[in-house]
N, C-alpha and C positions, 0 to 999 in steps of 0.2 A: 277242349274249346280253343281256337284257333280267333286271337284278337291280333291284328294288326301284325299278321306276320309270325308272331308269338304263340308257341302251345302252352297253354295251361290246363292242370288237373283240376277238376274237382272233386273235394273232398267232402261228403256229407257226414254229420257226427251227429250219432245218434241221441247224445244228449249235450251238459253242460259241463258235464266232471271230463270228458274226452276233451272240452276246450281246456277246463282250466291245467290240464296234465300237461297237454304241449305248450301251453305259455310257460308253466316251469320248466318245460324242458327246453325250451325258445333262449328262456332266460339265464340255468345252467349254462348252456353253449354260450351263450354268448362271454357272464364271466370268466368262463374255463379259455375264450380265446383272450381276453382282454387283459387277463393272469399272464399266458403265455407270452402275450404283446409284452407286457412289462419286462418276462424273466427274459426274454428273446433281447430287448434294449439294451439290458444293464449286463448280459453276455457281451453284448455288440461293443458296449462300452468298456467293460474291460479287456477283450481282445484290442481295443483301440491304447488302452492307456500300457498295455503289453506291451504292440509294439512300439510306442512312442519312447517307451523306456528302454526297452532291445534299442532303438535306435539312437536315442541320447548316450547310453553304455557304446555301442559299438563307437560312437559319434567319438567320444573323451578315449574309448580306447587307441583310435587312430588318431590320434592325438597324446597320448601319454606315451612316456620310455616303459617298458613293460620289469625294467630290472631295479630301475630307482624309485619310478613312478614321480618321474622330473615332465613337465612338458617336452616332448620331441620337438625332432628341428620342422615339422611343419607347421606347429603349434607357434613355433617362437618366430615362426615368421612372419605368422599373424599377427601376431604382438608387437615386432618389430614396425611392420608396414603401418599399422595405425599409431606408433611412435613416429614413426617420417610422416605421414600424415598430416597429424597436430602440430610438428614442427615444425609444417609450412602455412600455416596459418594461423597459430601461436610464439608470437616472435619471446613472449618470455618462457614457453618450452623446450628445456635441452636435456640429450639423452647420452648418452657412452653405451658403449661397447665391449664386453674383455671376453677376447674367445679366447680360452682355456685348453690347455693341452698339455697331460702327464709327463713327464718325463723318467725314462727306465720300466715304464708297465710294462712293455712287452716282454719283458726281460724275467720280470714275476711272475706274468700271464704263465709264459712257455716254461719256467723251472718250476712254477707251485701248482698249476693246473688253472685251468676256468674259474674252478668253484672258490679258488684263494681270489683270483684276480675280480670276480665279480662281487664276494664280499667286500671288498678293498672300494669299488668303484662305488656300493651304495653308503658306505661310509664318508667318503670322498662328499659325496651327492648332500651327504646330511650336511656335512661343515658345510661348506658354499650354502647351503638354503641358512643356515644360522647365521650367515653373517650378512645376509642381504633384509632388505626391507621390504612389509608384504607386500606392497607395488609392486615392487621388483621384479625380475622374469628369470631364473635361475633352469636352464634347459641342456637337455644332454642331445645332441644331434648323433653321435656315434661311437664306436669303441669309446677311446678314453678320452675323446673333446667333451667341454661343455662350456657354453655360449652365458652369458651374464648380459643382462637388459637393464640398467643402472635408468629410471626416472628422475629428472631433474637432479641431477650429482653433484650440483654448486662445478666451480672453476678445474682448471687441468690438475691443481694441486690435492682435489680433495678424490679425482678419478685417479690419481696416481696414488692415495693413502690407500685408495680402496685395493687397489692392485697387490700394494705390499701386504694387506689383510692377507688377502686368498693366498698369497704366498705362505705366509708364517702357518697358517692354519693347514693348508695342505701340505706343507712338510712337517708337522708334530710327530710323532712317531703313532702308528697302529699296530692297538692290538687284535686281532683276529683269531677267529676259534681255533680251539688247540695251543691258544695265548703264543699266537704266533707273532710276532713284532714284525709290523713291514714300515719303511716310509719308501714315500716317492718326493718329486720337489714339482712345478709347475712352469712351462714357459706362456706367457701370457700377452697376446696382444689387445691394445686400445685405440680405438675408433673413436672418437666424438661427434656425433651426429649434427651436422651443419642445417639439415632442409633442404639443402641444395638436389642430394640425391634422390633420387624419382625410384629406383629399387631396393627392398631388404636384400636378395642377394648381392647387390653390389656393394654395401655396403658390410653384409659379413665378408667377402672376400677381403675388405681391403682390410678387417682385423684379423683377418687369418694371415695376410701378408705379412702383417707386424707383429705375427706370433712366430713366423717360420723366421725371422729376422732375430726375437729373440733366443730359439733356439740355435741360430746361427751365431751370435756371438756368446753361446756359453751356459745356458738353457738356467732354468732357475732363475728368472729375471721375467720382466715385463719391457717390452718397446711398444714407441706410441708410433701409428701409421705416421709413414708421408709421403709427397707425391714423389718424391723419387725411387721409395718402393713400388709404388705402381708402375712407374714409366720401365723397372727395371724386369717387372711381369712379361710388360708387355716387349718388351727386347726378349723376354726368354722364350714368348709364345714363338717370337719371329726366329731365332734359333732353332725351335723347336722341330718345326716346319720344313727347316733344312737339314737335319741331321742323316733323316734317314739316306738322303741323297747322296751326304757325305761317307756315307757305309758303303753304299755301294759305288760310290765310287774312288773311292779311300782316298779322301781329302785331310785323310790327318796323317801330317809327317812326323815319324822321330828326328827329332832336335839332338843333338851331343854337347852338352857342358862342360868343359874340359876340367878334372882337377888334377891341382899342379904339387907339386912340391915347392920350396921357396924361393925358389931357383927358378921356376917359368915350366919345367921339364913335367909330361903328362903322362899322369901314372894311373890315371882314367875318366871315367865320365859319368856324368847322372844324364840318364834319358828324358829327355823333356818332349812336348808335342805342341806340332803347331796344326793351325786348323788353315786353308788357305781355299776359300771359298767362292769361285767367278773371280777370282785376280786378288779378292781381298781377305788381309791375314784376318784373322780374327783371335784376340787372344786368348791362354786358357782361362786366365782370369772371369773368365765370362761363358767360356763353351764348358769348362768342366762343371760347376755347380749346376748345371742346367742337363750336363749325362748323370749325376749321381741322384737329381731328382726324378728323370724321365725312369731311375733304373737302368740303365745302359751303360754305367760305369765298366761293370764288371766285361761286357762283350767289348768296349774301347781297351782296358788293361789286358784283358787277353790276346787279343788282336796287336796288342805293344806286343806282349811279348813274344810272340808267334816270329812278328815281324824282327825283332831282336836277334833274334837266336838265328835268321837264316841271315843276316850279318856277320853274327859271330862265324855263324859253319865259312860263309865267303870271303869275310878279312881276315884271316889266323892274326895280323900284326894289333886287331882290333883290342885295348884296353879293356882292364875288367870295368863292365856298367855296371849301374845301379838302377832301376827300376821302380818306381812312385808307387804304392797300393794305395787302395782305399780303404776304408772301415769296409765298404759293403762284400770288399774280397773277402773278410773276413767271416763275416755273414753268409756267404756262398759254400753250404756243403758240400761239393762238388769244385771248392778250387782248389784243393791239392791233390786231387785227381787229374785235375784240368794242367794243372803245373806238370805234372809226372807225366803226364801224356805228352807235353813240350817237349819236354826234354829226354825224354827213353831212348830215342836216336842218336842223341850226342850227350850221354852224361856227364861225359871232360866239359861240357860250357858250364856245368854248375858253378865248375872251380873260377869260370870269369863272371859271375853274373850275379848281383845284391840285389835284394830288396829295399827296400826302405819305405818306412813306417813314420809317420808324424806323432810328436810328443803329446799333443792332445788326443789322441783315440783312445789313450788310457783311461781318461775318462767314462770313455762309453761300456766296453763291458772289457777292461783288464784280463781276468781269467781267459775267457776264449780267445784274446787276443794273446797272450803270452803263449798259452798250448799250441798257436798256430805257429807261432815264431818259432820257438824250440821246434816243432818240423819241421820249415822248411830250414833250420838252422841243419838238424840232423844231415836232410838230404844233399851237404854238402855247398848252399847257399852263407852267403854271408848277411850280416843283416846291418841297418844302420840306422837310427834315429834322428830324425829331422828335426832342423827347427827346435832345438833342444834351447831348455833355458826358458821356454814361452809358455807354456806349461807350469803344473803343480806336481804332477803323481809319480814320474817317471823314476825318480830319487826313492820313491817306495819298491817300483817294480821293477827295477831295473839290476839287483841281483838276484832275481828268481826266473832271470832267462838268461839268452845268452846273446848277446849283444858285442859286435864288432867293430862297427863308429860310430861315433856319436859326431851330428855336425850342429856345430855352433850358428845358433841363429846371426844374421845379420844384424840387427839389434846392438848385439852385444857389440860389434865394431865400429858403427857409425858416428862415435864420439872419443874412440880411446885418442884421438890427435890432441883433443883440446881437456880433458879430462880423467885425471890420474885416479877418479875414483873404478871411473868405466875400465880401466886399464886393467888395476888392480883385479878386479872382477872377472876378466875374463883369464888373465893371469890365474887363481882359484880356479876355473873351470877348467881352466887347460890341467891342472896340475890332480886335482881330483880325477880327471878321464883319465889320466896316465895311469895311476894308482890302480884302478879296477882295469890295469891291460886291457885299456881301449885305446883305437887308434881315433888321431882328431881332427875332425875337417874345418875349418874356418869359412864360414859363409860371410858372402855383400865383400869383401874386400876390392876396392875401384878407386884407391889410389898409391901411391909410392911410400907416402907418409905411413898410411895405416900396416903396408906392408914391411917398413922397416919396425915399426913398431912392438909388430908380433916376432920381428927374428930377435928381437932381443929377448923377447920373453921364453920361447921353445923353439930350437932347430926342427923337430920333427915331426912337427904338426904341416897338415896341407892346406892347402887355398883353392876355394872354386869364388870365380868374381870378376865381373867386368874388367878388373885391372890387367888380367891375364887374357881371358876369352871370353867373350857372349857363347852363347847358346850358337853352333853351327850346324845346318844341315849333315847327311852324310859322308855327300863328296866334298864338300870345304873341310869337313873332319879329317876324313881318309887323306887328303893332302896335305893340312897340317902336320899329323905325323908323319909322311914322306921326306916333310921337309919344314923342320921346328922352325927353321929361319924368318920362313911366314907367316908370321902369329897374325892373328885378325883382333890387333889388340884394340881394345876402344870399340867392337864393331867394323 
């Protein structure tokens, strides 16, 4: 039958048990799909609450340190940013900052393996969460940093107690499996959050400044940012920028420091560098911290000494020099290779050419640096110690190498005119170096006074100092010794 477009059967049934069958069966199907309507929903439903939870898990995972289970550094910037937040529209809201950073891990990482060095870090992870408050934000951003989020910390005095906490606690001694005892110590920068600043990054940079500041004066300590850490960022960015330029076109000159005997007469020099950039000098004080950060120490010191030696092959009348390292020469597998490949052509300049090592890198890792000494000691190199006196360690390690001068910090000079204690004192240092068959340079000497001073104490101790020479290019060098009568005294 064909109604309005529509085909329909009809069904004739021969009685009334033919209807009542298919209303049960009408009525079957229908529970059977209203059953499955149900089971179908509450599938629906928990495929929903699956992935809502896959995705809240993934959510906290990209978000957690996978090795401490610390909030990561994206986590804590959230944290951070609704910290600056509140703190511009809650004026009695204040917040601190201490980025956190090991001091010597790497040094355990590389000698005891990963698995010592990440035990270490989740131990590390547990103190710092024990000594914070659960507001708090206690987050690991990478290798051995971690970032501390201090809520309302009261005044400078009570961010700086908290500082010295993290300190005493992360240097206790650990033990670790195999009751293996490690410590480390922490350099620690702090930030106080003003409101003023409009980003979390800008604001971990600038306690990361004044944690590279505290590892700059001597690590195991805490410093508090300030703006002339930043202003000095941004001077290094601006150096930074020109470096490469000054490589290729080799804008950094050797300088010659003349050392004398007490007489005036020059019996050698320490190689100094200047940078001289579009007309303007630039000092090292400024250009070298900024090549041992970028990593480019070691290609500038190699590059010395490259340029050294074809001096020496050119001036035969040229004095034995002394030559500056870095820790990172030391760190450099491939720099007594680098040295040996220097000098294989002319092996007679070993016999005029020092190194010289600063009294603080004993600090850093002793051992490799003494193994490295005694090399290039063997290959006929002389070795000298800088800046002595400024230091702690050196009086430990310094008869377990082999060490040839030791030069007296400036320091020690700058008062023996008007004090017989300072006098005394270097007198003792003069008379100790003697003892252990070192020869001894007198550094900062820059006047007549301080110079009669010391000949009364030792004939045969030398002088490098203003009083005698500044720091002179090549050819003012090379003419001075032509003709001592010249001195470029004062500058």
């Amino acid at each position: 039958i064909d109604i309005e477009g529509h085909p329909y059967q009809l069904v004739l049934l021969e009685d009334s048990t033919e209807l009542i069958d298919l209303q049960h069966m009408l009525e079957s199907e229908k529970t059977h799909l209203e059953d499955r309507v149900v089971e179908r929903t509450y599938e629906l439903e928990q495929q929903i609450t699956q992935k809502k939870t896959a995705q809240i898990k993934l959510e906290k995972m990209a978000l957690t340190d996978t090795l401490t289970a610390l909030p990561n550094r994206a986590a804590f910037e959230v944290q951070l940013q609704h910290a600056l937040d509140r703190s511009r529209t809650d004026t009695a809201y204040k917040f601190a900052i201490l980025f956190i950073d090991l001091d010597g891990f790497k040094i355990i990482n590389d000698t005891f393996g990963r698995h010592t060095g990440d035990e270490l870090l989740q131990e590390i992870s547990h103190r710092m969460q024990s000594i914070v408050r659960g507001s708090d934000v206690v987050a690991r951003i990478g290798g051995d940093e971690f970032i501390c989020l201090l809520h309302t910390p009261g005044g400078e005095s009570r961010i700086v107690t908290m500082a010295k906490i993290f300190l005493n606690e992360i240097a206790k001694p650990i033990v670790l499996s195999g009751n293996r005892k490690m410590s480390v110590s922490a350099s620690i920068g702090i930030c106080a959050g003003t409101g003023n600043e409009t980003e979390a990054s800008r604001i971990m940079t600038m306690s990361d400044l004044a944690m590279y500041e505290a590892k700059h004066r001597g690590k195991n300590r805490y410093e508090i940012f300030s703006e002339s850490m930043w202003q000095q960022m941004q001077e290094n960015v601006s150096l930074t920028s020109k470096m490469d330029q000054a490589f290729e076109n080799k804008e950094f000159m050797p300088y010659y420091q003349p050392i004398c005997d007490l007489d005036g007469n020059i019996i050698g020099a320490e190689v100094l560098s200047r940078w001289c950039h579009e007309g303007e000098m630039i000092p090292p004080g400024k250009f070298i911290p900024v090549l041992e950060q970028r990593g480019l120490i070691r290609k500038y010191t190699n590059n010395l000494i490259e340029n050294v030696v074809q001096s020496l092959q050119q001036y035969e009348h040229l004095p034995r020099v002394s030559i500056n390292l870095s820790i990172q020469q030391f760190y450099d597998e491939d720099f007594l290779a680098k040295v040996d490949q220097i000098f294989d052509k002319s092996p007679e300049l070993r016999q005029r050419t020092s190194f010289e090592i600063t009294e603080s890198m004993f600090n850093q890792d002793p051992e490799l640096i003494m193994y490295k000494i005694n090399q290039l000691s063997e290959r006929g190199f002389k070795i000298y110690i800088d800046d002595f006196g400024t230091g702690y360690s050196s009086f430990a390690y310094i008869r377990k190498f082999t060490a040839d001068v030791v030069k007296i910090d400036r320091e020690f000079v700058m008062n023996i005119e008007q004090s017989e204690k300072d006098l005394q004192l270097l007198k003792g240092m003069i008379a100790l170096m003697k003892s252990l068959d070192m020869e001894v340079v007198i550094e900062g000497v820059e006047t007549k006074q301080q110079l009669d001073k010391i000949r009364a104490l030792e004939q045969t101790v030398k002088i490098q100092g203003y009083y005698f020479y500044k720091a002179l290019p090549l050819e003012q060098f090379l003419a001075v010794l032509e003709n001592p009568q010249q001195r470029y005294l004062n500058g």
